[in-house]
C-alpha positions as CSV (number, residue, x, y, z in Angstrom):
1,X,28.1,99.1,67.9
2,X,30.2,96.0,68.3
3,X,31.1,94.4,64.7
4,X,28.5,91.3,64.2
5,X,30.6,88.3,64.4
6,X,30.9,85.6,61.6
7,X,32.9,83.2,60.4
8,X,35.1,85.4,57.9
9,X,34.9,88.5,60.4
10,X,36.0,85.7,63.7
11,X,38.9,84.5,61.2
12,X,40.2,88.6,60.3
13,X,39.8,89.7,63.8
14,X,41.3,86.3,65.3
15,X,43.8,86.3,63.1
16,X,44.7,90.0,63.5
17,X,44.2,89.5,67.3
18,X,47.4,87.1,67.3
19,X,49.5,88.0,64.8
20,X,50.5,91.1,66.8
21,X,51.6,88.9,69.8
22,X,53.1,86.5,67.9
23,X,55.4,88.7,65.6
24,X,56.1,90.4,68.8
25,X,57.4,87.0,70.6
26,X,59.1,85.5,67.5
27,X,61.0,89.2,67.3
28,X,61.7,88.5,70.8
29,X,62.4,84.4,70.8
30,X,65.0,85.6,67.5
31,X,66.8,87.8,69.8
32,X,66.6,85.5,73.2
33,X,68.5,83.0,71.1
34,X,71.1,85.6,69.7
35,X,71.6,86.3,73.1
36,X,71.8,82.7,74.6
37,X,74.3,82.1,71.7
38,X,76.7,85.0,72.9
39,X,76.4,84.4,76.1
40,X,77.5,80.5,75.4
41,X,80.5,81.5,73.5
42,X,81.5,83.7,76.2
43,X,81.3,80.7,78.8
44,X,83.1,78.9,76.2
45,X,85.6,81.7,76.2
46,X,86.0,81.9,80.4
47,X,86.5,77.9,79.8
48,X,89.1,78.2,77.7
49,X,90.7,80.6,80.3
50,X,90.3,78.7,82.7
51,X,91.6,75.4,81.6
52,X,94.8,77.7,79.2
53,X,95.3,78.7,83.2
54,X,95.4,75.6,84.8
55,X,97.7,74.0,81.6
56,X,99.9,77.1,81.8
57,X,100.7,76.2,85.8
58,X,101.0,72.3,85.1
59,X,103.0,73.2,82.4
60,X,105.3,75.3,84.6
61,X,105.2,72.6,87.3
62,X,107.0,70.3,84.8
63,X,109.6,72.9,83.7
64,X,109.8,73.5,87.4
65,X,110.3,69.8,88.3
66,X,113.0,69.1,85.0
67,X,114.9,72.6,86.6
68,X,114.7,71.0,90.1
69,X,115.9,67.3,89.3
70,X,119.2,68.7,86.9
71,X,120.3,71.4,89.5
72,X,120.0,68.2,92.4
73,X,122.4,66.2,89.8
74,X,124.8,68.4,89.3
75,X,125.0,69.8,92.5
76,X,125.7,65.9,93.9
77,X,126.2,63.4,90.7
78,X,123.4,60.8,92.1
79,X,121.6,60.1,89.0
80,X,118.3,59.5,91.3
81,X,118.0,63.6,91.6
82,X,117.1,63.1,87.7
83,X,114.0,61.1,88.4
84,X,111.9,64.4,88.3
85,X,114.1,65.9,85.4
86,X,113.1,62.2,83.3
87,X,109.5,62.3,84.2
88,X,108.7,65.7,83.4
89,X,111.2,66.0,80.3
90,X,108.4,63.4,78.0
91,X,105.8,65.5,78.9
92,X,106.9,68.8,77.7
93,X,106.3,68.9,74.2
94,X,102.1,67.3,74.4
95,X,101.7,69.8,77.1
96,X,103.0,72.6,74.7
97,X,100.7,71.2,71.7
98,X,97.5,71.5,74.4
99,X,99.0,74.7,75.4
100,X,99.3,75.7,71.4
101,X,95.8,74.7,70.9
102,X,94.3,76.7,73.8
103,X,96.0,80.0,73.0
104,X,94.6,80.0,68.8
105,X,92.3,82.7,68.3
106,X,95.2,85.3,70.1
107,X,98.3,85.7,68.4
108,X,99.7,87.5,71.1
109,X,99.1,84.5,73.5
110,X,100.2,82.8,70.9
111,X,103.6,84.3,70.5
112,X,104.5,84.5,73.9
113,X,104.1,80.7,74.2
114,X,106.3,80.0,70.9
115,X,108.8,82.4,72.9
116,X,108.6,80.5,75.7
117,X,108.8,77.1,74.6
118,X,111.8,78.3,72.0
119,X,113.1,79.2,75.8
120,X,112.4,76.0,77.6
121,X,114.0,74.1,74.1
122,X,117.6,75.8,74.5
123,X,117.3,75.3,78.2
124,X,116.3,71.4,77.8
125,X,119.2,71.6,75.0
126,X,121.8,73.1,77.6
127,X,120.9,70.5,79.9
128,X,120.8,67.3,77.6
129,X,124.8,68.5,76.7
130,X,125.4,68.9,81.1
131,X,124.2,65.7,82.4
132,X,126.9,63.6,80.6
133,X,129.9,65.8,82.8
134,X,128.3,64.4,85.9
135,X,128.3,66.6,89.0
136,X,129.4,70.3,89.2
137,X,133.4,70.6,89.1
138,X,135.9,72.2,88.5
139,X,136.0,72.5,85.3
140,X,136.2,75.5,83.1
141,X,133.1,77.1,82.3
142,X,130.6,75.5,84.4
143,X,129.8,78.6,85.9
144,X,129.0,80.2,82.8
145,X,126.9,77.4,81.9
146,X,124.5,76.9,85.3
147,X,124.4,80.9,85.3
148,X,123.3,80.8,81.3
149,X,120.8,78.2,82.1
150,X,119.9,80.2,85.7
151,X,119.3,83.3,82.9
152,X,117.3,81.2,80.5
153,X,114.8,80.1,83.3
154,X,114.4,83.6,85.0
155,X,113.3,84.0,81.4
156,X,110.9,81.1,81.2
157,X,109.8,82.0,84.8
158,X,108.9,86.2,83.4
159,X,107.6,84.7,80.0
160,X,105.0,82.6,82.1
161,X,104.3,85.1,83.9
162,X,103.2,87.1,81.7
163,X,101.1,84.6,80.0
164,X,99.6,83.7,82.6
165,X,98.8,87.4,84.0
166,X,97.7,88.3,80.8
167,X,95.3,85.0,80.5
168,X,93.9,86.0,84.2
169,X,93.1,89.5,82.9
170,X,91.5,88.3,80.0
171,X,89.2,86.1,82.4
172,X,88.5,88.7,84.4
173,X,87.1,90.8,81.3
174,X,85.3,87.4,80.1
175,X,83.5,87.0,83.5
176,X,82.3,90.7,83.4
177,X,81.1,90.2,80.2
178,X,79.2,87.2,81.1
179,X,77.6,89.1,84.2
180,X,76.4,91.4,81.7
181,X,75.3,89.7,79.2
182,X,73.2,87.5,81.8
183,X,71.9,90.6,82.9
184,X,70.6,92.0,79.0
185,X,69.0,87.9,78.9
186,X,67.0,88.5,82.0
187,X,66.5,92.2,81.9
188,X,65.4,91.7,78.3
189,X,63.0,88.6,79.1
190,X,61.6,90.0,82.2
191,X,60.7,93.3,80.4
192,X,59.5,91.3,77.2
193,X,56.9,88.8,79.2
194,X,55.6,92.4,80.8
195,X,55.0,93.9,77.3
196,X,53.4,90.8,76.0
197,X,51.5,90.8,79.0
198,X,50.4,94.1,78.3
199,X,49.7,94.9,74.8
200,X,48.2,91.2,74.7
201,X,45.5,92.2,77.2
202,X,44.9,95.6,76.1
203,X,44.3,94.1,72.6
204,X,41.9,91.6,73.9
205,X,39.9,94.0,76.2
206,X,39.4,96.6,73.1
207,X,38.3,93.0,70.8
208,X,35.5,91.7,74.1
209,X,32.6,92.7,72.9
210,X,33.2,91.6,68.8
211,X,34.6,88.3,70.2
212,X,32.7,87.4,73.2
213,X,32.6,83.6,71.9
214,X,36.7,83.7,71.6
215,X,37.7,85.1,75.1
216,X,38.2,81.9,76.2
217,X,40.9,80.8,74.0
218,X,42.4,84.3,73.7
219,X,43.0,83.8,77.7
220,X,44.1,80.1,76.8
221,X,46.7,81.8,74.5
222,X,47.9,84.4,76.7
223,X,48.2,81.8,79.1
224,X,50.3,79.4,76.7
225,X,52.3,82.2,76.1
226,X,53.2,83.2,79.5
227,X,54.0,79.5,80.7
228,X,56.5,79.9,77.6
229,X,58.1,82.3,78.9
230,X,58.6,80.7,82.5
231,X,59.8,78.0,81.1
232,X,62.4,79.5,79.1
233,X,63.3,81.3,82.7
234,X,63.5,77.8,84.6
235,X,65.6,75.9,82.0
236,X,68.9,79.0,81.9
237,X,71.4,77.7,83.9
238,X,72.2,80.2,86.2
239,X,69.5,80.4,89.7
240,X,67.3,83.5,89.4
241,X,64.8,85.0,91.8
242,X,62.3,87.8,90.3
243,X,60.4,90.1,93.2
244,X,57.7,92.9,93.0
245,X,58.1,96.4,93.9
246,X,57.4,95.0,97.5
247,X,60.5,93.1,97.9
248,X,58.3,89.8,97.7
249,X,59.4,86.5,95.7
250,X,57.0,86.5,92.8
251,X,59.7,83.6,91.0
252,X,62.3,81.5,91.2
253,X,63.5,78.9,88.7
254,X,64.9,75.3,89.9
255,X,68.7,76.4,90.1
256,X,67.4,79.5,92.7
257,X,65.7,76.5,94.7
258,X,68.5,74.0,94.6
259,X,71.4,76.4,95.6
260,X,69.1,78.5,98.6
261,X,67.4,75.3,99.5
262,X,63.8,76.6,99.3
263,X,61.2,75.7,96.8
264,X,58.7,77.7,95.4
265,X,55.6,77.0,96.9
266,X,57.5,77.6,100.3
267,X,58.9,81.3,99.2
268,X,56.2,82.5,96.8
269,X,55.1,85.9,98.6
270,X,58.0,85.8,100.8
271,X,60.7,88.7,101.4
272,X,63.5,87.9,99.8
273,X,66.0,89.0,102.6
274,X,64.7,85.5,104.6
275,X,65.4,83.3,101.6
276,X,68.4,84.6,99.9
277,X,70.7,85.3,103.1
278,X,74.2,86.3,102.3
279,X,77.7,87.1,104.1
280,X,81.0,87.8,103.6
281,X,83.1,84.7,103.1
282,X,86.3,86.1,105.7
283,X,84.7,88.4,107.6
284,X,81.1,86.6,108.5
285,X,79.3,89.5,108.1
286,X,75.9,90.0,106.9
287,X,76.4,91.6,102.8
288,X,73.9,94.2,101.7
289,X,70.8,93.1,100.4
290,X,71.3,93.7,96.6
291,X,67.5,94.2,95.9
292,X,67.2,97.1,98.3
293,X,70.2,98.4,96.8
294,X,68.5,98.4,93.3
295,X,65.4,99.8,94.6
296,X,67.5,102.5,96.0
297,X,69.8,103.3,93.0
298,X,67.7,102.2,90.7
299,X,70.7,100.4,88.4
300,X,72.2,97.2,88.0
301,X,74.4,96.0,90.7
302,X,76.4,93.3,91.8
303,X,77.7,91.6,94.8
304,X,81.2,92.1,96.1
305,X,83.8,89.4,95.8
306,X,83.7,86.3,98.4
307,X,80.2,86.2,99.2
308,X,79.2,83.5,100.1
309,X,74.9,81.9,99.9
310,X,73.7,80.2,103.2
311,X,70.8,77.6,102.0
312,X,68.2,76.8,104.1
313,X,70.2,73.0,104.6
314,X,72.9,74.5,105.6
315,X,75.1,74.6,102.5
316,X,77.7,77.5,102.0
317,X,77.9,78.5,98.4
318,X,80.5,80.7,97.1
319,X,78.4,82.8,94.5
320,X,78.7,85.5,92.0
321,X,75.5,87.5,91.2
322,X,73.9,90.9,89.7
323,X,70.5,92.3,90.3
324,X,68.4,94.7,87.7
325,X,65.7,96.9,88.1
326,X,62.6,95.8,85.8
327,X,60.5,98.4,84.6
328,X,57.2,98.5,83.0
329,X,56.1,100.0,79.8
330,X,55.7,103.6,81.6
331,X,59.2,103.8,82.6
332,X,57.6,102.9,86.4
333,X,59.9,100.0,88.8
334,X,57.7,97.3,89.0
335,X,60.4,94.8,90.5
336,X,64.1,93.3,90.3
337,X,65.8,90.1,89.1
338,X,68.4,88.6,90.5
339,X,70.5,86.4,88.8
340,X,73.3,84.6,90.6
341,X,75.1,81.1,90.2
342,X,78.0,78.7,91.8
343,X,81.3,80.5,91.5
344,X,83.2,76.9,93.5
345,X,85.2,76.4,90.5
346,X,86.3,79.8,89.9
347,X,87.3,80.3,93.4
348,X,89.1,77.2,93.5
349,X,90.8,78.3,90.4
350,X,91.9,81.7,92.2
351,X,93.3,79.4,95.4
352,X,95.0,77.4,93.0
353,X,97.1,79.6,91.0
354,X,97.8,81.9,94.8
355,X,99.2,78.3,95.8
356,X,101.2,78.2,92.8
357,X,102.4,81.7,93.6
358,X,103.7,81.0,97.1
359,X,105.4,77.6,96.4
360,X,107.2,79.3,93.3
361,X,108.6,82.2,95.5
362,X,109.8,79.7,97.7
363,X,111.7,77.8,95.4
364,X,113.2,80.4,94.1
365,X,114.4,81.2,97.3
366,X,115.7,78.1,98.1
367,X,117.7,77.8,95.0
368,X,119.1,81.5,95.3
369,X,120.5,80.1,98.4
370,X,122.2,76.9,97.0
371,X,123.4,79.5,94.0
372,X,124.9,82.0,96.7
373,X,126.6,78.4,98.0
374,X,128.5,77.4,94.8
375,X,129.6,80.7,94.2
376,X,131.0,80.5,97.8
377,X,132.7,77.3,97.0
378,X,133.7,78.2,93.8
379,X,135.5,81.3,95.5
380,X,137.2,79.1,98.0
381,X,138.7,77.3,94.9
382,X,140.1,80.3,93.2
383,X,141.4,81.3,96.4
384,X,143.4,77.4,96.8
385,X,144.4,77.8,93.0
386,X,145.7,81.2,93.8
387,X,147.9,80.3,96.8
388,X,148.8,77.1,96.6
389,X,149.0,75.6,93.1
390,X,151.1,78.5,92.0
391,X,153.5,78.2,94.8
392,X,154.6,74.2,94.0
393,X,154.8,75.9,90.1
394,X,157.0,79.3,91.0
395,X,159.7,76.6,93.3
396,X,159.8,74.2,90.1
397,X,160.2,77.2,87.8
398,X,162.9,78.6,90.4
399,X,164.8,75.9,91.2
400,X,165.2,74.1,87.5
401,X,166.4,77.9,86.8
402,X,168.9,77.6,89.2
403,X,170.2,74.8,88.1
404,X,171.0,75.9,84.9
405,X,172.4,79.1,86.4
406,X,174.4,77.8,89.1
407,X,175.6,74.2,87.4
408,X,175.6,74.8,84.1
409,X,179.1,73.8,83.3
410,X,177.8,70.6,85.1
411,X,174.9,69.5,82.8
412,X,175.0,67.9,79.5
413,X,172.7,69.8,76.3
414,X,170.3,67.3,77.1
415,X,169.9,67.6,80.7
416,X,170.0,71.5,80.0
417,X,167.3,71.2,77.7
418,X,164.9,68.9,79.8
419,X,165.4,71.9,82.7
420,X,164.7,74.5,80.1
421,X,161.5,72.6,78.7
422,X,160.5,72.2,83.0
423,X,161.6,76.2,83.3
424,X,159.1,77.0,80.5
425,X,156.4,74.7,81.4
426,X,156.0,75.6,85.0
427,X,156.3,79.3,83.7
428,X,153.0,79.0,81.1
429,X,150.8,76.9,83.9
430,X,151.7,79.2,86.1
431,X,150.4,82.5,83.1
432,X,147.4,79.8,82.7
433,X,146.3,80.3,86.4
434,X,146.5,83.7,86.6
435,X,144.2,84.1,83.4
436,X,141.9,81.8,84.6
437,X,141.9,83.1,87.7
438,X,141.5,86.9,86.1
439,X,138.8,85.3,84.0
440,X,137.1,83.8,87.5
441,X,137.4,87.9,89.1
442,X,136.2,89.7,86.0
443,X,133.0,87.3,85.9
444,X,132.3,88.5,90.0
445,X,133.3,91.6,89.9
446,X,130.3,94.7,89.6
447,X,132.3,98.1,88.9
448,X,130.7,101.1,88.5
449,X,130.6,102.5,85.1
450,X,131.8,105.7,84.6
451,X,133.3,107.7,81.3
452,X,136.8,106.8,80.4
453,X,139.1,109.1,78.1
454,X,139.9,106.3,75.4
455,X,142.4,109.1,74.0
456,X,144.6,109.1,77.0
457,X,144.4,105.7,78.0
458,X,145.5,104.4,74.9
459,X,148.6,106.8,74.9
460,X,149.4,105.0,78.4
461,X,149.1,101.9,77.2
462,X,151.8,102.4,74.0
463,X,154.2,104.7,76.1
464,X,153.9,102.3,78.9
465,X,153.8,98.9,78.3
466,X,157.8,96.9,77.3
467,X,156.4,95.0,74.5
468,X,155.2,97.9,72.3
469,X,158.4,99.7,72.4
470,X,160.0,98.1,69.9
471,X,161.4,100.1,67.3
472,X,160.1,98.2,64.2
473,X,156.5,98.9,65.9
474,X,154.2,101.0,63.8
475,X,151.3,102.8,65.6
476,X,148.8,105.1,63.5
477,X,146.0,106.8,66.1
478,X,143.7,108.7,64.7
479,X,143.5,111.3,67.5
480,X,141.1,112.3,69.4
481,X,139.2,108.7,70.1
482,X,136.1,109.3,71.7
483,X,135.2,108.7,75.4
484,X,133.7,106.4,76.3
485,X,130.7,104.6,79.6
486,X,133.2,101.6,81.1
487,X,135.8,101.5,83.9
488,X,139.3,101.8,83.4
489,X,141.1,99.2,84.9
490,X,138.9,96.7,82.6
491,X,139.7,99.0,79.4
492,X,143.3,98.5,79.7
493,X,143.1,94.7,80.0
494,X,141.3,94.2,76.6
495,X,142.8,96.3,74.8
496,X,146.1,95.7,76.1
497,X,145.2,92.3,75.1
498,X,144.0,93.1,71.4
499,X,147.2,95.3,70.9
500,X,149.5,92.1,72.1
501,X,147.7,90.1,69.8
502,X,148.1,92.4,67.1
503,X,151.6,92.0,67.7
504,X,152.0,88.8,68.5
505,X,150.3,87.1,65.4
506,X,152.2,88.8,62.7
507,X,154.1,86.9,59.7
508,X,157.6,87.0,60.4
509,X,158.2,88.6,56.3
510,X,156.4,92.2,57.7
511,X,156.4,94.3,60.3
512,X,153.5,94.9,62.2
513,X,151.5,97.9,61.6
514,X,148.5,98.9,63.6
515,X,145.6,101.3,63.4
516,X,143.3,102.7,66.3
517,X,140.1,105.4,65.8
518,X,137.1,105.6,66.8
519,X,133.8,105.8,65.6
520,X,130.8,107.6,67.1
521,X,127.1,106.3,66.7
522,X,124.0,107.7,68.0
523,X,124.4,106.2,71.3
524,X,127.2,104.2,71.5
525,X,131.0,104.7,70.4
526,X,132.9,102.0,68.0
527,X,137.0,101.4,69.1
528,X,138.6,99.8,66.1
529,X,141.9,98.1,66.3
530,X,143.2,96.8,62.9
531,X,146.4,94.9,62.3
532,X,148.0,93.7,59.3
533,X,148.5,90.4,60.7
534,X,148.2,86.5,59.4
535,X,144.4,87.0,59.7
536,X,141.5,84.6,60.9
537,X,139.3,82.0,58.7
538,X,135.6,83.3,58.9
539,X,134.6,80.0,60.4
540,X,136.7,80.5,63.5
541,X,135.4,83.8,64.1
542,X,133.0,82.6,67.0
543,X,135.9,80.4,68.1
544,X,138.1,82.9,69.4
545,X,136.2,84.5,72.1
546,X,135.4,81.1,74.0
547,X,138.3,79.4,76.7
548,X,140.8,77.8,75.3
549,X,140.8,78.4,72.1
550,X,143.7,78.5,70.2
551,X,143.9,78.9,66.0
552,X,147.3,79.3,65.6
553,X,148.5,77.5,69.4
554,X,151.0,74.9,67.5
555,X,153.4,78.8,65.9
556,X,152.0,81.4,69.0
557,X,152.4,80.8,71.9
558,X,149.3,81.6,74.5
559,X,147.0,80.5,77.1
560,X,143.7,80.5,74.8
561,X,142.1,82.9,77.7
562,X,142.6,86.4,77.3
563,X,140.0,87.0,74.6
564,X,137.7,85.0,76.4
565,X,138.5,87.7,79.2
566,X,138.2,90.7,77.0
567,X,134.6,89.7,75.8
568,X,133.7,89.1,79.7
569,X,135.3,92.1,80.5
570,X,133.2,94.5,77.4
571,X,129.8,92.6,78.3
572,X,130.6,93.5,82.3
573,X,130.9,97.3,80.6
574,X,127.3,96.7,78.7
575,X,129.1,96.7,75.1
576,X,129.8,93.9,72.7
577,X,133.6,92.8,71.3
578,X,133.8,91.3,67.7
579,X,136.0,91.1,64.8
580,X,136.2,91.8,60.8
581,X,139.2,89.4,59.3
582,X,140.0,86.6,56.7
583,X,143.3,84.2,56.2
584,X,146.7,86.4,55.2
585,X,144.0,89.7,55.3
586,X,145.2,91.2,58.9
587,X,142.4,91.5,61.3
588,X,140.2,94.7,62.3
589,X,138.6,93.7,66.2
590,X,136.1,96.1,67.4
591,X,134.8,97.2,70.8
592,X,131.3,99.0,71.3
593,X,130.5,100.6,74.3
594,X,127.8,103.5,75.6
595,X,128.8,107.1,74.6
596,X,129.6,109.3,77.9
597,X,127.9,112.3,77.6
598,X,129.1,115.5,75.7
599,X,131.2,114.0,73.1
C-alpha cells in the first residue's frame, strides 16, 4: 500500500524526490561550465592566431616596403624612392613589440621572431650606413654589400615563413580542437537533458501514488528544468539544429534561425534536408546531408571545406560544422545535433594570406630580374676597366720607360726621377686593376669542387714561382699535407698570396723562415702557413681580409686586395681563412677546407 502522506513524510519524500535531479544537474551545470571555459580559451587561442597571422603579414609588408624603397634608391639616387623605406622604417619596432606580445606562451614562436627581428636590425643597420653613398656605383664593394643585404632578406623572408607556417598549423590544430570540443558541449548537453528527462520521470512515476497532491509541482519542476536546459542551448554562440531519429527538426536555437533564415515555429517537424541546404562553394554542387551521414555511420562527422549555407533570404554563408549521433540511456540513436557557425572571417583570413603569397612571389621575381641587371652592368664595367683603362696606363708606363731608356743622357736627376715616380705609378694602378678585377671574377665565378693534392701543389708553387727562389729563403714542409675538397686554380692564388706575404713582410735584420703542415679534423683539413715575420696587432686582425687594407702600406708595398681575394676565394671553396699573430711575433694564417675522401 502506498505510504500515507503527511507533512514530515511530503517533506522526506519531496525532498528525496529532488535531490536526485538536482545533484544530477549541478554535477552536470559544474562540468557544462568547465567545458564552456575550455572551449573559450581555445577561441581565445584561434584569435590569437589569427590576429599573430595577420601582424606577421603587415609586419612583412613593412619590411617588404623599407626593402623596396632602398633597392629603388640605390638603383637611381632619387631620394623620393625612400618614401616607402621612411614610412615603414618608424613602424618596425611597435609592430615587433605587438608581434612579441602575441607569440608569449611559445618560446619557440618566440625565438624565431627574436631571430628574425635580430635579422631585420642588421639589415635596417646595413641600410642606414648605404643611403648616405647615394645611388649604386662604382665603387668597391657595393656588390658585396646589396648581395649581403639580398642574403639577410632571403633570411627574413625563410624566417617569416616559417613563423608564419608554423602559426597556420597551429590554427589549424586550434580550430579542430574547437570543433571538438563544441561537439563534447552539445553531445554532453543533449545526452544530459535526456537522462534528466528520464530518471526524473521514472522517479516521479514510482513516487504517484504517495504524492498524488505533489504531481503537479513535480511536473512544474521537470518542466523548469527542461526550459533550463534550452536555454542554455539557445544562448551558445554557435547555430545548432537537434532532429529525431526521423530526420525531423525537433530544435533550433536563435543563431540556427538567423544564419538559415527560418524560425522555429516555421521548421519544427520539418526535414532537415529543406531547411539546412548546403553546396560546395566552387563547384555548386549539392554536399551530403551530414545527418544521414551520422545516421548511417553512426559517428561524429563534419562537413568538407568551402561549404557554403543557402538561407531561405537568399544569403550564402561560408560555414564550418559537425554533426553527432545522440543516444539514449540504452545505447539506442534517438537523434543528431548539428552544430555549425559563420566561418567569413576565417575564410577571408585564408584569401588573405594566399594574396600575400602571390604578390610576394612576384616581387621576388621582379627584383631577381633587376639583380640579374646590375650584375650585367656591373660585368660590362669590369670588361671597360679591363680593356681600356689599362691600355692609357701600359702607354704611360711604356713610354715614360722609354724615355729614360732611350734619352737618358738627355734628362736631368730630376726629370729622371719624376719619369721613374710616372714609370712606378702607372705600373701599381695598373697591379691595382687586375686585383680588383681578379677580385670582381672570383666573386662570379661557380667551379666545381673537387679534391686537390695540397702536397703536390705546394711543391709547384716553391719550385715554380721567381720570387721564392731566393737563396736566403727557408722552406720547412711537413710532408705529406693532406688533400683537400677545393679547385686548384683558386688554391694556388691564396696561397701563393699567403707565401708572398710571408716573404714580403719580414724585418730586414732576419731572414725569412716559413712553415707549412697540415692538420686533419673529423671533417675538414687545417693548412697552416707560419712565418717569422714583423707580425700583426690583434686589433687589426679583422682588418686584413677587407679591400684595401693596408697595416704596414707606408714600408710594403701592395695593393691592399689580395687577402681580400684569398678569403673570397676559401669561402667560394666552402672553408674559412684566418690568422694566429701579434706585433714582432711572425704570423701563423690558416686555411680550412672539407676533407676529400680517403685521407
Amino acid at each position: 500500500m502506498p505510504e500515507k502522506i503527511n507533512k514530515e513524510n511530503f517533506r522526506r519524500i519531496l525532498t528525496a524526490t529532488l535531490a536526485v535531479p538536482i545533484v544530477f544537474i549541478g554535477i552536470c551545470a559544474i562540468s557544462l561550465a568547465f567545458l564552456t571555459n575550455h572551449l573559450l580559451e581555445i577561441i581565445q587561442m584561434e584569435h590569437r592566431s589569427v590576429e599573430l597571422l595577420a601582424a606577421s603579414n603587415e609586419w612583412e609588408k613593412l619590411i617588404v616596403d623599407m626593402e623596396t624603397g632602398f633597392r629603388g634608391y640605390k638603383m637611381t639616387g632619387d631620394p623620393r624612392f625612400l618614401e616607402p623605406y621612411n614610412q615603414a622604417e618608424p613602424q618596425i619596432d611597435p609592430k615587433f613589440t605587438n608581434l612579441s606580445q602575441l607569440t608569449d606562451g611559445n618560446s619557440a614562436q618566440s625565438n624565431t621572431l627574436k631571430s628574425v627581428k635580430k635579422l631585420v636590425d642588421e639589415w635596417r643597420n646595413s641600410a642606414r650606413e648605404s643611403i648616405p653613398t647615394g645611388k649604386y656605383g662604382s665603387e668597391p664593394g657595393a656588390l658585396d654589400q646589396a648581395l649581403s643585404r639580398k642574403a639577410l632578406m632571403d633570411s627574413i623572408r625563410n624566417q617569416l615563413g616559417i613563423l608564419i607556417e608554423n602559426e597556420g598549423k597551429l590554427l589549424n590544430e586550434r580550430s579542430a580542437e574547437y570543433i571538438t570540443a563544441k561537439q563534447e558541449v552539445f553531445v554532453f548537453e543533449m545526452v544530459t537533458l535526456g537522462l534528466v528527462a528520464l530518471l526524473t520521470g521514472l522517479y516521479v512515476r514510482r513516487q504517484m501514488q504517495n504524492l498524488a497532491e505533489s504531481y503537479e509541482d513535480s511536473l512544474r519542476e521537470t518542466a523548469t528544468q527542461k526550459e533550463w536546459l534550452r536555454v542554455t542551448l539557445s544562448s551558445i554562440g554557435d547555430a545548432v539544429i537537434v532532429t529525431d531519429i526521423n530526420g525531423q527538426t525537433t530544435f533550433m536555437n536563435a543563431e540556427a534561425e538567423r544564419m538559415t533564415g527560418w524560425q522555429w515555429q516555421d521548421a519544427k517537424g520539418r526535414a532537415l534536408r529543406s531547411i539546412f541546404r548546403i553546396i560546395n562553394e566552387e563547384t555548386r554542387h549539392s554536399v551530403d546531408d551530414p545527418v544521414e551521414k551520422v545516421f548511417k555511420e553512426k559517428r561524429v562527422v563534419g562537413l568538407a571545406n568551402h561549404t557554403i549555407l543557402l538561407s531561405k533570404n537568399g544569403i550564402e554563408w561560408p560555414i564550418e560544422d559537425s554533426a553527432a549521433p545522440i543516444y539514449g540511456p540504452d545505447q539506442v540513436m534517438v537523434g543528431v545535433v548539428l552544430v555549425f557557425h559563420d566561418a567569413t572571417e576565417m575564410r577571408r583570413a585564408q584569401k588573405i594570406l594566399k594574396t600575400y603569397a602571390e604578390d610576394l612571389e612576384k616581387k621576388v621575381l621582379a627584383r631577381t630580374v633587376e639583380l640579374q641587371r646590375s650584375i650585367n652592368e656591373l660585368e660590362a664595367f669590369s670588361y671597360t676597366v679591363s680593356h681600356d683603362l689599362r691600355a692609357p696606363l701600359r702607354a704611360m708606363q711604356g713610354y715614360s720607360t722609354a724615355l729614360l731608356e732611350d734619352f737618358s743622357d738627355k734628362w736631368g736627376e730630376q726629370e729622371r726621377d719624376f719619369l721613374s715616380r710616372i714609370s712606378k705609378a702607372a705600373g701599381r694602378l695598373d697591379i691595382l686593376i687586375r686585383d680588383l678585377l681578379t677580385y670582381s671574377k672570383v666573386s662570379k665565378e661557380h667551379q666545381a669542387i673537387v679534391p686537390v693534392n695540397l702536397d703536390r701543389l705546394v711543391h709547384d708553387i716553391l719550385t715554380q714561382y721567381p720570387t721564392f727562389q731566393d737563396p736566403a729563403l727557408k722552406f720547412e714542409v711537413q710532408r705529406p699535407l693532406a688533400a683537400v675538397l677545393g679547385h686548384e686554380s683558386g688554391l694556388t692564388q691564396v696561397i701563393s698570396n699567403i707565401l708572398t706575404n710571408a716573404v714580403k713582410f719580414i724585418s730586414p735584420d732576419r731572414p725569412p723562415r716559413i712553415k707549412v703542415w697540415t692538420e686533419s679534423r673529423e671533417f675538414t683539413v687545417r693548412l697552416w702557413i707560419e712565418d717569422n715575420g714583423i707580425g700583426i696587432d690583434p686589433v687589426n686582425h679583422s682588418r686584413i681580409f677587407k679591400m684595401f687594407e693596408q697595416i704596414e702600406g707606408k714600408k710594403y708595398e701592395g695593393t691592399g686586395i689580395g687577402l681580400a681575394i684569398a678569403k673570397k676565394a676559401v669561402e667560394s671553396m666552402q672553408g674559412t681563412i684566418g690568422l694566429e699573430s701579434s706585433l714582432g711575433n711572425g704570423t701563423k694564417m690558416w686555411i680550412e677546407l672539407l676533407k676529400a675522401k680517403n685521407t
